[in-house]
Each structure stands twice: as C-alpha cells, then as structure tokens.
N, C-alpha and C positions, 0 to 999 in steps of 0.2 A: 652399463650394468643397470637391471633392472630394479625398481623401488616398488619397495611395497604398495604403494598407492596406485602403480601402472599393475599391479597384477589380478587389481579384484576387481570384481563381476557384480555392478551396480546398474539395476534398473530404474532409467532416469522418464523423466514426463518434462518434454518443454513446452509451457504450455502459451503463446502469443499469436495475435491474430495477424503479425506481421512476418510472413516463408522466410524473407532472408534473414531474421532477427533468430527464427526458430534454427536456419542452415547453419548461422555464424557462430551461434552456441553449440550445434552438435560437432561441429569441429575441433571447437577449445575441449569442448567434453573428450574427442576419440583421442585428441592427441594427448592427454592425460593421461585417462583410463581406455586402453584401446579393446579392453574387453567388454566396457561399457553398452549393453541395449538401449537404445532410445526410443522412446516415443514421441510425438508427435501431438498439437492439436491446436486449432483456430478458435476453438469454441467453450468456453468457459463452463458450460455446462456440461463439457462432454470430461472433465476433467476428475471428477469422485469417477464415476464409472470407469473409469480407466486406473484409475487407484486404485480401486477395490477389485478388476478383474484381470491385470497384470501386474498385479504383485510391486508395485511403483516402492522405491527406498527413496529416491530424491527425487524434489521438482524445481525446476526453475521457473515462474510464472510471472505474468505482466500482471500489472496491478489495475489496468482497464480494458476491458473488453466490449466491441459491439453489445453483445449479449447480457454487459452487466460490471460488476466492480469484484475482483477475488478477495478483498477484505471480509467480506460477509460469508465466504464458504471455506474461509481459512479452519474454522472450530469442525467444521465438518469434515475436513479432508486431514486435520489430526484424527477427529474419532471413526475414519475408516480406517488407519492403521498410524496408529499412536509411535511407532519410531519413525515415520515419516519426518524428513528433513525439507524441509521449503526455504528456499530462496528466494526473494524479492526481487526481479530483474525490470526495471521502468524509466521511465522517463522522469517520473514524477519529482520534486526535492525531496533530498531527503530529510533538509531538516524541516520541513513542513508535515512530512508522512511517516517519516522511518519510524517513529517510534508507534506510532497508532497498528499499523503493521505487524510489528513486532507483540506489543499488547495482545493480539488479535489471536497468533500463535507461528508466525514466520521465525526461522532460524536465521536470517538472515537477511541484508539487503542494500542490495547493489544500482548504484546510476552506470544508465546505458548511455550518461554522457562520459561515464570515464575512459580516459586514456586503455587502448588495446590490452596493453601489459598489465595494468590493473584488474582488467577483469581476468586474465589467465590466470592471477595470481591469487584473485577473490576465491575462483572455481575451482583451482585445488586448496585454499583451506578449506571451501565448504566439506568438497569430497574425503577431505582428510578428517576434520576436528568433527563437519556433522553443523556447521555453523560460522558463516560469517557478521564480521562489524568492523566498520571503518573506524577511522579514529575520531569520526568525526560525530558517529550514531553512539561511542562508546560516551563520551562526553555528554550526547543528551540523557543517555539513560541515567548516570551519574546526576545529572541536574531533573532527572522525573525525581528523584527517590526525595528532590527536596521540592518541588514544584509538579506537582501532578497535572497544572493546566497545560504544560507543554503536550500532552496528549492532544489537546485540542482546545484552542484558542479562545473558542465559543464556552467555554466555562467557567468564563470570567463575566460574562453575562447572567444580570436579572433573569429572572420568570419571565419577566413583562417584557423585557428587553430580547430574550430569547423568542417570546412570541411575536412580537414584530418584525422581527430581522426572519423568521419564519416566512410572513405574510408578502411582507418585500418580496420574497424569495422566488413566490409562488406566482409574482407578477401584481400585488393588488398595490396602487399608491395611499399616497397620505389620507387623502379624502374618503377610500373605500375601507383604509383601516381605521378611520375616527370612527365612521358609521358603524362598520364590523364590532369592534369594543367598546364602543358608544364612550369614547372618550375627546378629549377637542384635538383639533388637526395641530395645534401651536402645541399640544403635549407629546404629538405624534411627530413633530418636527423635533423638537427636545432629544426625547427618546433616541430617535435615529442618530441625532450628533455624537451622545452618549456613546454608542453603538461604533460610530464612526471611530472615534477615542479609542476606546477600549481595543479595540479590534486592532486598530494604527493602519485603517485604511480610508481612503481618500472617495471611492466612486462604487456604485451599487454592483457594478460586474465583478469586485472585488467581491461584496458581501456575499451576493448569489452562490457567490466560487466555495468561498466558504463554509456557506449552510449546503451546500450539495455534497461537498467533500466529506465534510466532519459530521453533520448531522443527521442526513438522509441515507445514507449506508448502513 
C-alpha cells in the first residue's frame, strides 16, 4: 500500500561535487518518492540558478565546494524561493558546523559519515516534516539558546586576540605581527598562548582551520 509521502511530485536539487555522492542520494530519493524529479550539479554556482529556473522544493547540498563554501549562499537560495527546504548533506562535524549551518538558514543536517539506514531515515523526515535534526544537533541548539558562542568558537576571542589569530592565519609570523601592530614579539607570543587556551587547541593548522571555517565565509 501506498503512503502519502511515495505519492508526491517533489522537485529535488542535489547539489555535490562528488557523481557517486550525487547517484547514491538520488536513489534513497526514488526509492522514497518515486515521482520525485531530480536535479543534478557539481558546481556551487550553478545552484540559485537552478533554483530559480526549475522550480527546486528541496535541496540536498555539500557544504564544500571546488568553487567555494554553500554557507554563504544559503540566505540567497532562501530568498530565491522562500519555501525552499535545504538539507545539509557533508562530511564536515556536526558538532563543530551544524549549528552555524542551520543559523545561516538550512532545514536540516545530515553526516555523510552515518550509517546507510540513517540517512534513508533522515531523507524521508526531511521530505515528510520539511526538516531534519538529529538528536545530537537538537541538543546544541538547546545549549545555543543559553551559549551563543557555540556558533563559533572564535567569539570567545578579544578584538586584539581576533586580530592575531587573523594575521597567523594569513601566514604572517610573530616577528611580522610585532612589526605589523607595532607591538613586542613577547606580547605576540602571550596573545597567541591566550588564543591557544581559549580556543583548546594545541598547533597553528588548528587555528588556520578555524579562522577559515568560522570566520572567513
């Protein structure tokens, strides 16, 4: 017997730069919804346009692209059609990313490290409710409403502190940031320990990682 959810005619957009990622999803999609259209794309940019010129209701998209990050064209690919449902489908953590994500204006979001059956089960609450969350995304959002830095980590950071861990970021060492701020290299070694602290990371590929992810998107 058929379920409501197998009978209706939802135009999806899977949007990753990886074919068998894009194939393995449109499968859990057909076998779902087998009236389901899909689309297709490698390209981050090709993704509003496809929105806005086939009528897209859902998307499932990576959260990294060649071409760029979908964090930043999340607000945009709501106000090309504002009932649009987005999914978060990546690699990334989730408790590092989910919620910034979600912030942004995702409906949802899914690790591509989980178990098969779990993502069948994600893909139809999304196509059902309009929105997934694990139990685990449900719990940060709960702890944003009393801790807002869980958005991101780096907002626990000084002005000064934020500027440095910037400068590191961009490649310049201790010596070229004393000169840079005209402040002394023993303050610029200080600072950064702080930094280290605060953050509860150990090694600069950490930092880098960090101001790339949270603060440069």
């Amino acid at each position: 017997m058929e379920t409501p959810i197998q009978n209706k005619e939802i135009i999806f957009l899977l949007a990753d730069d990886h074919s068998i990622v894009r194939q393995g999803m449109e499968i859990v999609i057909s076998d779902i919804v087998p009236n389901a259209k899909v689309y297709q794309t490698s390209s981050l940019h090709q993704v509003l346009e496809l929105i806005e010129s086939k009528g897209i209701e859902m998307a499932v998209i990576d959260a990294h692209f060649p071409d760029g990050n979908s964090l930043h064209i999340l607000p945009q690919m709501k106000n090309a059609n504002p009932d649009l449902k987005i999914l978060i489908f990546t690699g990334l953590e989730e408790e590092l990313h989910g919620l910034k994500f979600i912030k942004a204006g995702a409906d949802g979001y899914l690790s591509k490290l989980s178990e098969e059956e779990e993502v069948r089960e994600a893909i139809a609450t999304f196509i059902e409710k309009g929105e997934y969350f694990s139990d685990l995304l449900r719990n940060l959002l709960v702890q944003f409403v009393y801790n807002p830095d869980l958005i991101s980590p780096l907002n626990s950071l000084t002005k000064r502190e934020m500027q440095i861990a910037e400068l590191y970021a961009e490649g310049y060492g201790n010596l070229e940031i004393s000169n840079s701020l005209n402040i002394k290299q023993n303050t610029v070694s200080t600072i950064k320990k702080n930094i280290f602290e605060k953050l509860k990371i150990e090694n600069m590929v950490e930092l880098v990682d960090l101001v790339k992810t949270h603060h440069k998107l």
